[in-house]
N, C-alpha and C positions, 0 to 999 in steps of 0.2 A: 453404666448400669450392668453390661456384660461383667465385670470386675467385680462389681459388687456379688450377683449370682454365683461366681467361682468363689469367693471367699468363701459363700454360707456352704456350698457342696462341697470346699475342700473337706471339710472335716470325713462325712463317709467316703470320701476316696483315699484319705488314708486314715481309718481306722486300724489297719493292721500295724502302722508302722509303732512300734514302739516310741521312739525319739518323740515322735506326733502325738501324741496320749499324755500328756504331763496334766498332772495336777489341777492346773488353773482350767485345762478342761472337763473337769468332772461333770459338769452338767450337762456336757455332752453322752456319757457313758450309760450306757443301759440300767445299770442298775441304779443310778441316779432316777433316768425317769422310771423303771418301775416302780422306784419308792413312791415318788413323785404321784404319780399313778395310785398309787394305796392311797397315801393321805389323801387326796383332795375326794377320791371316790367314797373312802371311808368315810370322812367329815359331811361329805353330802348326806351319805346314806345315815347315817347321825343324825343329821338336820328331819330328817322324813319320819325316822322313830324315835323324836325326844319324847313324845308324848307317853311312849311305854316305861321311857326310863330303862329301858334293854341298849348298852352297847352292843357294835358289831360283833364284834367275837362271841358274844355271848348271844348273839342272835343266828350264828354260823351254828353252836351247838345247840340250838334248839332248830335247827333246819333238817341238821341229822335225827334228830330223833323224833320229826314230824314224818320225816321217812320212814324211820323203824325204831320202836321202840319194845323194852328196853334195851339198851345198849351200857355195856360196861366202860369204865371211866377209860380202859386201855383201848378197846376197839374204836372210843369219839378219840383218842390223841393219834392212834394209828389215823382214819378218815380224814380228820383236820390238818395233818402232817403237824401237829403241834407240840411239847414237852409233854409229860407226864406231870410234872410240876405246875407247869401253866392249864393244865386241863381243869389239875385239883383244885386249885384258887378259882378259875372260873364257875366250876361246879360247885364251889361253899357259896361262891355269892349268889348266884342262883337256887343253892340251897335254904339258906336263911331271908331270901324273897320270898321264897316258897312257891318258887317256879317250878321245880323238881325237886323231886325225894329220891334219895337213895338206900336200896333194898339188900339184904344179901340174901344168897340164895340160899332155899334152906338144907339141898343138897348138897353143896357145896360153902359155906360159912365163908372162904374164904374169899369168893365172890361176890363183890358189888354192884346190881346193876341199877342204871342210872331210870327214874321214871321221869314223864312230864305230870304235873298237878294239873285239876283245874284251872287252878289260874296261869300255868303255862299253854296250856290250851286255849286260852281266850287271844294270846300274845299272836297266835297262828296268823289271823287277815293284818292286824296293823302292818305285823311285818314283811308280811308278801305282800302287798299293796306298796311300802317303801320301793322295795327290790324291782318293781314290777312299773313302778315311776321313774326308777335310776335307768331302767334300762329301755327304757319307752325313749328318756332324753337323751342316751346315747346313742341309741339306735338315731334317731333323727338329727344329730350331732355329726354321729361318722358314719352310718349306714350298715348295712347286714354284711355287707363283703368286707368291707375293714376291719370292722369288731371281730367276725370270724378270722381274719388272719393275725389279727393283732390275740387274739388269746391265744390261739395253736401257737404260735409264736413264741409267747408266753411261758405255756405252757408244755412244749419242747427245749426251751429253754432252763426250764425249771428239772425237767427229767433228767436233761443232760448233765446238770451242775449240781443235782443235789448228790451230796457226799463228796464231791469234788473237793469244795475248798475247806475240807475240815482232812480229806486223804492228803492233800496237799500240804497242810498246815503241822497234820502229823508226820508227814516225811522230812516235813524242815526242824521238826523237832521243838516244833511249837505246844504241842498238845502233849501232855503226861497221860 
């Protein structure tokens, strides 16, 4: 039994080594389970607002702009850390629901800012009641001290590496 316990914790005692990191252990790798970690969290939180017919991402920008609205299509992809391209297709499909309308200023013409509708307004409790379920069963899943170190974790983890591996990618002469 002792044998067994050392197998499963060799893996974090040698995370650094290179040689020990190969392939067949990807499921051991962080970014494994973060994904990991999105889909199943995401699929959940899916399951709780299929009734609106809002996916998550699209429920993320309507979170931003129950905080402040209006907001222009560049300052929800800056918020979101998401494309510009991925903002605009989310924003037409919520635009042609008629979840939001988008305005341009009349100061500026060549600024769009993004509104919620009516009926994106009504979307407000379905989907904080989701969020507000997901996180009720994680809390009583892993508890307030885990879920806080596991997001900072996360979440310094995400500071530290973003632009990393695209700086990375362009010094190896991967990116044009």
């Amino acid at each position: 039994m002792a044998r067994a316990a050392n197998k499963m914790s060799e893996p974090a005692q040698t995370v650094g080594a290179t040689e020990e990191r190969s392939f067949p252990m990807f499921k051991r790798t962080l970014a494994y389970q973060a994904q990991l970690l999105a889909r199943i969290t995401q699929a959940d939180y899916l399951e709780r607002i299929r009734m609106t017919g809002i996916a998550p991402a699209q429920a993320y920008v309507l979170g931003e702009l129950w905080l402040e609205e209006p907001l222009s299509q560049v300052e929800l992809s800056r918020r979101l850390e998401i494309g510009k391209a991925t903002i605009g297709q989310t924003l037409q499909r919520l635009e042609k629901a008629g979840i939001i309308e988008r305005r341009r200023v009349a100061a500026d013409r060549r600024l769009v800012m993004v509104h919620l509708t009516a009926k994106g307004q009504t979307l407000h409790q379905p989907l904080k009641s989701g969020a507000i379920e997901q996180d009720e069963l994680l809390l009583r899943k892993l508890g307030s001290e885990r879920i806080a170190m596991l997001t900072n974790l996360l979440g310094e983890s995400n500071r530290l590496l973003s632009g990393s591996f695209s700086a990375d990618a362009e010094s190896a002469g991967m990116l044009e």
